[in-house]
N, C-alpha and C positions, 0 to 999 in steps of 0.2 A: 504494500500500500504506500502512494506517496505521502509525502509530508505536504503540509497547508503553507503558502505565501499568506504573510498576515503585514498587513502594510500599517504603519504605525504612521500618523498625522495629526498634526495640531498647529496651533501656530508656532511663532519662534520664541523661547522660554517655556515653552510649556514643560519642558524634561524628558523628551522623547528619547532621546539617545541614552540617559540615567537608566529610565526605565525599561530599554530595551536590555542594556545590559546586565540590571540586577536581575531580572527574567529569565537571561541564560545563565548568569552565576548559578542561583535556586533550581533550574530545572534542563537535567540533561537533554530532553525531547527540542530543546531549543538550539538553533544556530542563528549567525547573528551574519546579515549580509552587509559585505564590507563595499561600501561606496565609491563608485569612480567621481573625480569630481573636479572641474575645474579651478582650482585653484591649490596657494602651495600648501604641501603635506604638512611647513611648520604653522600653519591657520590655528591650530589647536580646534578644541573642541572634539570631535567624536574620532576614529579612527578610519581613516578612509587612504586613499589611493589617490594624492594630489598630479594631475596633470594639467599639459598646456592644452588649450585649445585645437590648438593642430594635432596633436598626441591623441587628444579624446578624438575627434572626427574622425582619424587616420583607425582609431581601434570601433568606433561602429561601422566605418564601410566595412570592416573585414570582418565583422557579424560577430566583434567579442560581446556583443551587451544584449542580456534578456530584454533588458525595457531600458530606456533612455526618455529625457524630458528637460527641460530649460527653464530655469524660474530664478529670480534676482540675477541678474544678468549672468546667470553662471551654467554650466551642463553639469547634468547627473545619470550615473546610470549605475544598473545593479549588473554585476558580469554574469555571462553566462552558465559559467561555475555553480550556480547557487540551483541548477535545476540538478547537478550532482545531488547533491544534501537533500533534496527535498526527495528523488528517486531513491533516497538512503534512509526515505520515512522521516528526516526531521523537520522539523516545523521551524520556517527560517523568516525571521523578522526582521523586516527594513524599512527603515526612514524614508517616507516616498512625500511628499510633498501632494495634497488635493488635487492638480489637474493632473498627474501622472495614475490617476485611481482608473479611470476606463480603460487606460492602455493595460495597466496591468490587468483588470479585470478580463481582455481578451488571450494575454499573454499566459496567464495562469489559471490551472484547472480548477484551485481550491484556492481562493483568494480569500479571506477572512479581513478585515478592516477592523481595526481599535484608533476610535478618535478619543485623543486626551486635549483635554480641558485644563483652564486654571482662571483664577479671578484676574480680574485686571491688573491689581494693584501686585497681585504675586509674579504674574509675568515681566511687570513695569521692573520689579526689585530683581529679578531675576535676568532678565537684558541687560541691564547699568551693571550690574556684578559680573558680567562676561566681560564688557570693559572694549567690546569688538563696535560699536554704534556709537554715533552722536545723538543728542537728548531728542533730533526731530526725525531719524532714523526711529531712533525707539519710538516715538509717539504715532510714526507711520507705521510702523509692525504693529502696534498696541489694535491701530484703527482697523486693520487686518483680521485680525483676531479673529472676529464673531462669525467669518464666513463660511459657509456651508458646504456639505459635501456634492457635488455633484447628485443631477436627479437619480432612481433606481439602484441607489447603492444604501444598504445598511454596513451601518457600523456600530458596534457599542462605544459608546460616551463611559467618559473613564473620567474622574475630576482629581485631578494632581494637584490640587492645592495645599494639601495637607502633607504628612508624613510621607516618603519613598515608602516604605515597608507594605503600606497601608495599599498603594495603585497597584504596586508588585501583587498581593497577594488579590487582590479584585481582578486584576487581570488575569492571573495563572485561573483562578478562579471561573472565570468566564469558558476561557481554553480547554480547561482537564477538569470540571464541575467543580463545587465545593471541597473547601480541606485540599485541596494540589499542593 
């Protein structure tokens, strides 16, 4: 049996990458898809595969990327690789940004969606502490925020506002039923 693509989306601060990772720490059935991404590998933040532009286009014509997509002026894609893991039965979650959801949704047979949530003022304290935005950058992602998932896609709402421990186990929860 394969494993489910579960695409993990929220706005920027919400803790998508936190909580992807404490989700694999806690549960072996999880792998965690490493990002192709325009821009440099020292960017910090999550763990990804920094390239140039010419580097990323050069590796989709040659068909290395399951699903590819463009959002803040930058490319993202998830590599090929990650249909290994998933024909290996594990469940592999990625940071896919909202309009990259239909593509995935045709790209992959088991697509699962968790939207994570957080209040305003948690995202607001949470951007300024990355330290990567000026105050009208943050205020432009803040106004961001409330948007919707594209039409005919469910997802579970997940609210991150609170405690890591607490979204971790709501979500594993969701995945592998109560007590995971």
């Amino acid at each position: 049996m394969s494993g489910r693509f579960i695409a993990v989306v929220g706005p920027s601060g919400v803790g998508k990458d936190s909580v992807m990772e404490a989700m694999a720490a806690r549960d072996p059935r999880i792998a965690l898809a490493r990002r192709v991404i325009t821009r440099p590998s020292a960017a910090g933040g999550e763990d990804f595969d920094g390239v140039t532009t010419a580097e990323f286009k050069a590796q989709e014509t040659a068909g290395q990327f399951a699903l590819s997509w463009e959002a803040h002026q930058m490319h993202y894609a998830i590599p090929m690789s990650v249909n290994a893991l998933l024909q290996a039965g594990l469940d592999v979650l990625a940071n896919l940004s909202r309009s990259a959801l239909l593509p995935a949704m045709k790209q992959f047979e088991r697509l699962e969606i968790i939207h994570l949530t957080a209040k305003r003022d948690v995202l607001a304290e949470r951007l300024a502490a990355r330290g990567r935005e000026t105050k009208t950058e943050i205020l432009h992602r803040l106004d961001r925020a409330p948007l919707t998932l594209p039409d005919g896609l469910t997802a579970w709402n997940i609210d991150n506002s609170g405690p890591l421990d607490r979204t971790v186990q709501t979500a594993l929860d969701h995945l592998y039923g109560s007590g995971a």
